[in-house]
C-alpha positions in Angstrom: 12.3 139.0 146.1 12.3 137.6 142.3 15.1 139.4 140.3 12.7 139.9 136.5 13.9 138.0 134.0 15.0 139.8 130.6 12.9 139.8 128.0 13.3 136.6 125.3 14.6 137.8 122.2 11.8 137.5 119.4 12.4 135.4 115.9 12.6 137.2 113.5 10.0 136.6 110.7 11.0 134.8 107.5 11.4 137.2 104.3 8.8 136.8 102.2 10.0 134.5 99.0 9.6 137.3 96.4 10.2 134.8 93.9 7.3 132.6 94.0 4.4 134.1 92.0 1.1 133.6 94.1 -1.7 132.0 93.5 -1.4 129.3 90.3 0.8 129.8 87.3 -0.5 131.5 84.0 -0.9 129.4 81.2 -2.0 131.1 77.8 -4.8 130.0 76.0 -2.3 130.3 72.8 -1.3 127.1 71.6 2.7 127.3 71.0 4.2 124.8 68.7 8.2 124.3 67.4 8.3 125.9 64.1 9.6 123.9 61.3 10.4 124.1 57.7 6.5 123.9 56.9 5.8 127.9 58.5 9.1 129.1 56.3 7.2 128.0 53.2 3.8 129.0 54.1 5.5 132.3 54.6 7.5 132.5 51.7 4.3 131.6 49.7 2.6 134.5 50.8 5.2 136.8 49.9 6.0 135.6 46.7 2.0 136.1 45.3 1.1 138.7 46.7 4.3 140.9 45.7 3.7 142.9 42.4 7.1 141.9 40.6 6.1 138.2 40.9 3.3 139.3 38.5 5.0 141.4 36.5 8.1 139.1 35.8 6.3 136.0 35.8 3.4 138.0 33.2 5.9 139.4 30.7 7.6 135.8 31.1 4.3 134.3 29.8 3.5 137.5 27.2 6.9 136.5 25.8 7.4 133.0 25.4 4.0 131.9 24.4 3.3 135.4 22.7 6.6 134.5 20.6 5.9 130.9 19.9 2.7 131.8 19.0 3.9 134.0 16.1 7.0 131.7 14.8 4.8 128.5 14.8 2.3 130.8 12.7 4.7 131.5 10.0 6.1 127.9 9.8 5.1 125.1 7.5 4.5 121.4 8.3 7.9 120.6 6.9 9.7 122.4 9.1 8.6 120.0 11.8 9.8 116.8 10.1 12.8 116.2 12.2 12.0 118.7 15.5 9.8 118.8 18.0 6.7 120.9 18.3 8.1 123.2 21.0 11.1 124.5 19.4 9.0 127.5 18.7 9.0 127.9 22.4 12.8 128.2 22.1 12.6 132.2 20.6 10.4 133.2 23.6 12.9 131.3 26.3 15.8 133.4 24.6 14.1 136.6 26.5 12.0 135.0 28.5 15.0 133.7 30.9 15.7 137.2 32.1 12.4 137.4 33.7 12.8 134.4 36.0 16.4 135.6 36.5 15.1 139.2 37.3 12.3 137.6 39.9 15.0 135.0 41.3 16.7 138.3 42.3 14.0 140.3 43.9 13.1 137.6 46.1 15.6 137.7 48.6 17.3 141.3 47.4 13.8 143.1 47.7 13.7 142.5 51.8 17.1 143.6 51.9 16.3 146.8 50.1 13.4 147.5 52.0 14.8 146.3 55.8 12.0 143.9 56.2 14.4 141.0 56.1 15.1 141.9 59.9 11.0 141.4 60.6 12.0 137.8 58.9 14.7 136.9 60.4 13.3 138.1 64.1 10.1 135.8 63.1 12.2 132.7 62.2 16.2 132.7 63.7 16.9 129.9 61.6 18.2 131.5 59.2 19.2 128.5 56.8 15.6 127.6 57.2 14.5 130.9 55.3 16.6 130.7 52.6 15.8 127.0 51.9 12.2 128.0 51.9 12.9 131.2 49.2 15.1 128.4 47.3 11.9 126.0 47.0 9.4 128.5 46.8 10.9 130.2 43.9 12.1 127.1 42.0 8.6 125.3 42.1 6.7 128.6 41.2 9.4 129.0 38.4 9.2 125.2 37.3 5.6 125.5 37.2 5.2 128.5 35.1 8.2 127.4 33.2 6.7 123.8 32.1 2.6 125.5 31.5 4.3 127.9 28.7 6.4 125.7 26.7 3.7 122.7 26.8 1.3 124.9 25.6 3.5 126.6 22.6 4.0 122.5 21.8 0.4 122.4 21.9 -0.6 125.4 20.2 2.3 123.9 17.6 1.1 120.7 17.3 -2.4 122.0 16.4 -1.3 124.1 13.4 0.9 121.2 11.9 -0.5 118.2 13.5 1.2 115.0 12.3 4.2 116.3 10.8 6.8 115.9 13.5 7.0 112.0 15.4 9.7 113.7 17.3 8.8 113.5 21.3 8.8 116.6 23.0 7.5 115.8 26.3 11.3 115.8 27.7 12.3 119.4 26.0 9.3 120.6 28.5 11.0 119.4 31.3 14.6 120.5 30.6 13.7 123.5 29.2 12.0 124.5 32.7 14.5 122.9 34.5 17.1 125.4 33.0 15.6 128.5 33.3 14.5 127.6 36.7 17.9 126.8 37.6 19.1 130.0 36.2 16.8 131.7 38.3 17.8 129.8 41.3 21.1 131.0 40.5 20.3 134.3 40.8 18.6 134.0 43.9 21.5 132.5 45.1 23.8 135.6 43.9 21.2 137.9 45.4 21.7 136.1 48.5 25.2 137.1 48.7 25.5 140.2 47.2 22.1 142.0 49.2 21.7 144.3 46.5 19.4 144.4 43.6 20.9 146.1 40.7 23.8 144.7 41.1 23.2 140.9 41.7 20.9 141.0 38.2 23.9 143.3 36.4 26.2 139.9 37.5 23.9 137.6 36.3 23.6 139.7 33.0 26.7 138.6 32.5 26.9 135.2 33.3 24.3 134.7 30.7 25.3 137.5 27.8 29.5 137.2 28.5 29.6 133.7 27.5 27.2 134.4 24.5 29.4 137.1 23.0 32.8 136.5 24.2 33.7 133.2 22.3 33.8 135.4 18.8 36.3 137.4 19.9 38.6 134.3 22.0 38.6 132.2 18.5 40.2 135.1 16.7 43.2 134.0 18.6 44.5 130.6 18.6 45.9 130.7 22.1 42.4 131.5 23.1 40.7 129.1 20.5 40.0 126.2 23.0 38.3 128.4 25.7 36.4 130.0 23.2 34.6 127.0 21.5 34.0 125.7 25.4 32.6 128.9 26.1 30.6 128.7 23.3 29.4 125.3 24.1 28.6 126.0 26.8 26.8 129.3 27.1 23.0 129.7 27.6 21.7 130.1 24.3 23.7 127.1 23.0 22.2 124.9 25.7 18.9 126.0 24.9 18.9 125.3 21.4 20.3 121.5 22.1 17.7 121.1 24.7 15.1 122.0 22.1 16.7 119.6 19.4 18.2 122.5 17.3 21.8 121.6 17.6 20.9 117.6 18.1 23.9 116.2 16.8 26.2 117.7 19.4 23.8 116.2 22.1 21.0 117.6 23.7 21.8 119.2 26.1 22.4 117.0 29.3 25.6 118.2 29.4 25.1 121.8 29.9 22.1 121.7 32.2 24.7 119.1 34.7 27.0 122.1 34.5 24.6 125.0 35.3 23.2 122.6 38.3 26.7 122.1 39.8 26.6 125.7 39.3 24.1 126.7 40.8 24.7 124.2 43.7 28.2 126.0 44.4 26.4 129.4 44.5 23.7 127.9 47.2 26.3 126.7 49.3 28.2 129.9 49.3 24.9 132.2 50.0 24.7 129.7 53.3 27.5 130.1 54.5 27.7 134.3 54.2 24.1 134.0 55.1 25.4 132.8 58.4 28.7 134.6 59.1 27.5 137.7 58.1 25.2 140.5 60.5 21.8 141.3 58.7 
C-alpha cells in the first residue's frame, strides 16, 4: 500500500508592481516650454501699464515738463536762442519732472513688496535675477521713451515760436537728457530693490538728488571743506542738467556727470542682485 505523498508547496504569487501606472502614460494637451527672459518681460509689461501710478507719475511727468516748456519758450524772444538750443526750455520742466520717474522707478519693484504679490512672482518665475532684469528693462525703455517724446517736442514747440534763431543742434540734449533721468530712475528702482519699502527708498533718493544741490553752500563756507563742496556742486543733478542742456557749456556738457550717475547706478544694480539673492522674500 502507497504511503500519500505530502502536498507540493504552492508559489507564491508575485506582488503586484504598485509602481507602474496601467494602461498608457498621460500626456497633457498643454504645451510646456522653458521660460526665458522673453515671459519676464511680457510680464513686467503688463504690470507696468496697467498699474495706476505708471499713469499718474508718467502723466504729471508729461503735465510738467512740456506744460513748463511750453510757458518759458512763450515768454522768450528769438535772441535768447542765439547761442542755445531749442530745448533748454525743457530744462525747467526736467527740474521737477525727475522726481516723477524717480517716484515710478520706486513703485515698481517696492509696490509688490508692499502688497505681498512679489511671492505670486517669484513662485511664477524662480529665477529671480531674471525678474529683476526684466523690471530694470522694462522701466528704463518705458522711461527713455517718455523721457525723449517730451523734450523733442518742447524743442519742437521751441523751434516753432523762434524758428531760425538758434543753429545750435539739439538732437543730442534729447538723448542725454532722457538718458539721465532714466538713469536716475533706474537708480531708484535699484534702491527699491534693496531697501523693499516704499517711503523710504524715495525719501533716500530725495536725498541723493536735493543733498548734493544744497549742501555745497554750506561746505564752501569752510575752506577745509571747499574742495568737496565745488565737486559736490559739480556734480549734483541740477548742475548736470543744465550742461547737458548747453546752460553751463563752457564747463562741458555734461558727459562727465551722466558717466558718474551710470557707474552709479551700475554699483546700485549689482548690489540689489546680490541681496535680491541672499535674502528670503
Amino acid at each position: 500500500m502507497s504511503t500519500p505523498q505530502p502536498p507540493m508547496p504552492q508559489q507564491a504569487a508575485a506582488a503586484p508592481d504598485w509602481q507602474t501606472a496601467p494602461g498608457t502614460s498621460y500626456t497633457s494637451p498643454i504645451p510646456v516650454t522653458p521660460t526665458h527672459l522673453g515671459h519676464a518681460l511680457n510680464s513686467e509689461w503688463t504690470k507696468i501699464k496697467s498699474v495706476r501710478s505708471t499713469m499718474w507719475t508718467l502723466g504729471t511727468f508729461l503735465l510738467l515738463v512740456i506744460g513748463i516748456g511750453f510757458l518759458v519758450a512763450a515768454q522768450t524772444t528769438n535772441a535768447d536762442f542765439s547761442g542755445v538750443p531749442y530745448t533748454i526750455p525743457a530744462f525747467f520742466g526736467l527740474m521737477l519732472g525727475q522726481i516723477c520717474l524717480i517716484t515710478l522707478g520706486v513703485l515698481v519693484v517696492s509696490s509688490e513688496y508692499g502688497t505681498g504679490m512679489i511671492r505670486t512672482t517669484f513662485t511664477a518665475s524662480p529665477q529671480r535675477h531674471r525678474v529683476l532684469a526684466a523690471k530694470l528693462i522694462i522701466f528704463f525703455a518705458v522711461a527713455f521713451v517718455v523721457s525723449a517724446f517730451a523734450i523733442g517736442l518742447v524743442g519742437l514747440m521751441t523751434s516753432g515760436m523762434h524758428g531760425g534763431s538758434s543753429t545750435v543742434s539739439w538732437g543730442g540734449t534729447v538723448i542725454m537728457g532722457s538718458l539721465y533721468v532714466s538713469l536716475l530712475g533706474a537708480l531708484a528702482l535699484a534702491v527699491g530693490s534693496m531697501l523693499r519699502h516704499s517711503a523710504g527708498a524715495i525719501t533716500t533718493m530725495l536725498g541723493v538728488v536735493l543733498v548734493p544741490a544744497i549742501m555745497p553752500a554750506f561746505l564752501m563756507m569752510s575752506e577745509s571743506m571747499r574742495t568737496i563742496g565745488e565737486k559736490m556742486q559739480e556734480y549734483n543733478a541740477p548742475n548736470a542738467l543744465a550742461r547737458i542742456f548747453r546752460l553751463d557749456s563752457e564747463s562741458g556738457h555734461g558727459g562727465a556727470q551722466l558717466g558718474l550717475l551710470a557707474g552709479l547706478t551700475a554699483a546700485a544694480i549689482v548690489g540689489a542682485f546680490v541681496l535680491l539673492e541672499r535674502r528670503d522674500v
